[in-house]
Every structure is written in structure tokens, then in C-alpha cells.
C-alpha positions as CSV (number, residue, x, y, z in Angstrom):
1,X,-53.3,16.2,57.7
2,X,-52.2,20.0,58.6
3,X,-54.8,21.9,60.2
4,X,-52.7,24.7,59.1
5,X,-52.1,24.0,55.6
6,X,-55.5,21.5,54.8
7,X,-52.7,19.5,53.3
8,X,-51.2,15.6,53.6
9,X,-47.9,15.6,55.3
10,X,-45.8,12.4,56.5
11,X,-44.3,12.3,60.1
12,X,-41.4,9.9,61.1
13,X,-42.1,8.6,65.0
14,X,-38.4,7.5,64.9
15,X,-37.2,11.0,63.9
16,X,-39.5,13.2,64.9
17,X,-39.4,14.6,61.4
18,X,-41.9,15.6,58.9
19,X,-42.0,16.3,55.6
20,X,-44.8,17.0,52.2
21,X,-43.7,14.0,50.0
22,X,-44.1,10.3,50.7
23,X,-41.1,9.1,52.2
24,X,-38.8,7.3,50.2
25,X,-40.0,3.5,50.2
26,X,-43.4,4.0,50.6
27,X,-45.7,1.6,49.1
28,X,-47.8,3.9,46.9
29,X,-50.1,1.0,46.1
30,X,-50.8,1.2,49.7
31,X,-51.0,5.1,49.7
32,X,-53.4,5.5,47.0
33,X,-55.5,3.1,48.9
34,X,-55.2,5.2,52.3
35,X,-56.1,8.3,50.5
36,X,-59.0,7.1,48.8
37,X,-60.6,6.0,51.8
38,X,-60.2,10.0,53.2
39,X,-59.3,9.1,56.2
40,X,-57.1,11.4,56.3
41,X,-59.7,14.1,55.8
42,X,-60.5,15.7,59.0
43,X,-64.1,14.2,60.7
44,X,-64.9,17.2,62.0
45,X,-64.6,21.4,61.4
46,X,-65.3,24.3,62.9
47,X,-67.0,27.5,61.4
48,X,-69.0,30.1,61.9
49,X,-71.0,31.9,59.1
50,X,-73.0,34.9,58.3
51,X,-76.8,33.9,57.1
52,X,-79.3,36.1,55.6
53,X,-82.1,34.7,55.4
54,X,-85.2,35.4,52.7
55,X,-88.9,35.0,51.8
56,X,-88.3,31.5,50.5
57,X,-85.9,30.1,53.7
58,X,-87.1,27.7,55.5
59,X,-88.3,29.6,58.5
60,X,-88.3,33.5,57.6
61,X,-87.7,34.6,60.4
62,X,-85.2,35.6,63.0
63,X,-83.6,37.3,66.1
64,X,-84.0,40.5,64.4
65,X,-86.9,40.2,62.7
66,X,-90.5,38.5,63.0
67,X,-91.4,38.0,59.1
68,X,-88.7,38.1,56.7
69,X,-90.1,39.6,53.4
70,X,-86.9,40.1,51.2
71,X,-86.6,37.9,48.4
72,X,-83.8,35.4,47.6
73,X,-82.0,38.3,45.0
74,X,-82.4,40.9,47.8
75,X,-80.5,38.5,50.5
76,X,-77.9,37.4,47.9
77,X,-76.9,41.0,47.6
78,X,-77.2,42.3,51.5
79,X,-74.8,39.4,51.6
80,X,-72.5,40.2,49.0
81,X,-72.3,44.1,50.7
82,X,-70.8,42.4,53.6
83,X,-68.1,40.2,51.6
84,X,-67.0,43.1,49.8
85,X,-66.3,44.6,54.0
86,X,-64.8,41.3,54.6
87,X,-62.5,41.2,51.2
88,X,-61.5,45.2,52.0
89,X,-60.4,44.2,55.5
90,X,-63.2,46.7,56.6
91,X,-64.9,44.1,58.6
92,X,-64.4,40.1,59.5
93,X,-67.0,37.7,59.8
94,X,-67.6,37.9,63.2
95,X,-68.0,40.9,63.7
96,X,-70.4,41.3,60.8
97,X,-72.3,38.5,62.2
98,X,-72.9,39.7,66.2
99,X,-75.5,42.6,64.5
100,X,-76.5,41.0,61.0
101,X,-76.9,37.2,60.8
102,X,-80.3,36.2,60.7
103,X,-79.2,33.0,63.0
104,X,-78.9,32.3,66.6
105,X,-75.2,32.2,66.6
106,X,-74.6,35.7,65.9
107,X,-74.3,36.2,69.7
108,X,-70.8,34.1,69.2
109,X,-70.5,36.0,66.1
110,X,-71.6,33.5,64.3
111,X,-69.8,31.1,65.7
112,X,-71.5,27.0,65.1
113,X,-68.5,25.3,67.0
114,X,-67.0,21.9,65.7
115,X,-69.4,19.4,63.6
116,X,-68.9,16.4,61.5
117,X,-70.7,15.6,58.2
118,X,-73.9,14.9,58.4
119,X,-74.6,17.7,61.2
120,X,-75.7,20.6,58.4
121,X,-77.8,21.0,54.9
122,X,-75.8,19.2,52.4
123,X,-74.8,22.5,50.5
124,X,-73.3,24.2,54.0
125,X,-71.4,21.1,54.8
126,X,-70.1,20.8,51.3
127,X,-68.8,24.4,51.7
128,X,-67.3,23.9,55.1
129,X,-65.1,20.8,54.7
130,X,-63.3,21.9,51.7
131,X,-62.5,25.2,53.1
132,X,-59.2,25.9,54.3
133,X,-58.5,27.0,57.7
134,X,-59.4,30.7,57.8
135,X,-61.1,30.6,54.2
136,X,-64.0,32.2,53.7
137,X,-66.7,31.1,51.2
138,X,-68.5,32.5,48.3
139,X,-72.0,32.8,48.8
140,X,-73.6,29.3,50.0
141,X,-77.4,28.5,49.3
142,X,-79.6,26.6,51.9
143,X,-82.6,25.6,52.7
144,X,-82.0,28.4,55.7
145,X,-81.2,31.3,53.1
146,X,-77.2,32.0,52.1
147,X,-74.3,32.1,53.8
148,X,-70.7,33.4,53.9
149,X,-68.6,30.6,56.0
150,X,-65.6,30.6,57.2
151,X,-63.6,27.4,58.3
152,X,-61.7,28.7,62.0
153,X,-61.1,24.8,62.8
């Protein structure tokens, strides 16, 4: 799998040569097999993500603040003001994150390091394995309030 591309590519050991498409000969009985067992897929990523969290998260509250009143509708849009930064090159993720996620990680700008499935809600690890390197989500729901992610590994 390319880390760069999120993409299967084939590698010869004898030539040192890779390439997109199967090589010719290759059993595709076999192939389809391979691929439908993902593992392929990568067992771990690493992301870091922008939460705003609201009234009905899990734990309102955070870093910044002791009791976190806004509602769900309020967060959604706070958090859509900082993907239009993202989107207009304004601002990244990071740096968004170090004064405005509501999570811990905003010290490492929101940085959550590598983690394999099964170490995040459901809906945030959905988000984060299908992302492309250096893609940044829509708006992802949690029990911990919504997120911006993007992949960085």
C-alpha cells in the first residue's frame, strides 16, 4: 500500500521495480482473495483533529473551559468557521487546534499520534482510516462532540 497515494501498488524484489497494475501473470483468483482480507489496508494511522465539544458530549468540558453550554448546532458551526480557515489556506489544523480544540492534544496541535482500529469511537475511526494522507475530514460526530481530522500518517 502507498502511504503517499492510500493506493495498492505491486513491487518486484527481483527488479526493484514497482508499478499500479497487477503484474502480468498474476493469479487474480488469488488477488481478489488478498484484497478482500484488507490486509493490505494499513493497521494503523496517524491524525490529529480539531474537537469542539458541546452540551450533549460526553464530558462538557475542557482545557479551556469548566462547563461547556453550547449546544450541538452551535459547535457544528464554530467548527465549520475554522474549515472554511483551513479550505482558504488561512489557517491549518494544527495551528487552529494549539488555542481551540476542546481536547488535551491541542498542546501537539491536536496531534493523537499513530492508533489502530479499535483505539477511538467508531464514527472517528471510520473517518480516519479512509482518509488519505494529508486529507482533512468533513465534520465527524462523537460521543466527544465533532471533529475536523486529518490523516498525517
Amino acid at each position: 500500500m502507498s502511504k503517499t497515494h492510500n493506493q495498492e501498488y505491486y513491487y518486484n524484489k527481483k527488479t526493484n521495480e514497482s508499478q499500479w497494475s497487477p503484474p502480468d501473470g498474476t493469479d487474480s483468483t488469488k488477488l481478489q482473495e488478498y484484497l478482500k482480507l484488507n490486509l493490505h489496508k494499513p493497521t494503523k494511522v496517524r491524525a490529529s483533529h480539531l474537537l469542539v465539544k458541546h452540551n450533549g458530549s460526553r464530558r462538557p468540558a475542557s482545557w479551556k473551559e469548566e462547563n461547556i453550554t453550547r449546544s450541538k448546532e452551535e459547535a457544528i458551526e464554530i467548527l465549520k468557521s475554522y474549515q472554511a480557515k483551513i479550505l482558504s489556506g488561512e489557517a491549518t489544523l494544527g495551528e487552529l487546534a494549539l488555542d481551540n480544540s476542546d481536547c488535551g492534544s491541542h498542546e501537539k496541535n491536536g496531534d493523537l499520534g499513530f492508533f489502530a482500529r479499535g483505539a477511538m469511537q467508531p464514527s472517528f475511526e471510520k473517518a480516519a482510516f479512509a482518509l488519505q494522507v494529508g486529507e482533512i475530514s468533513d465534520i465527524v460526530e462523537s460521543d466527544s462532540g465533532v471533529h475536523l481530522i486529518e490523516r498525517t500518517g
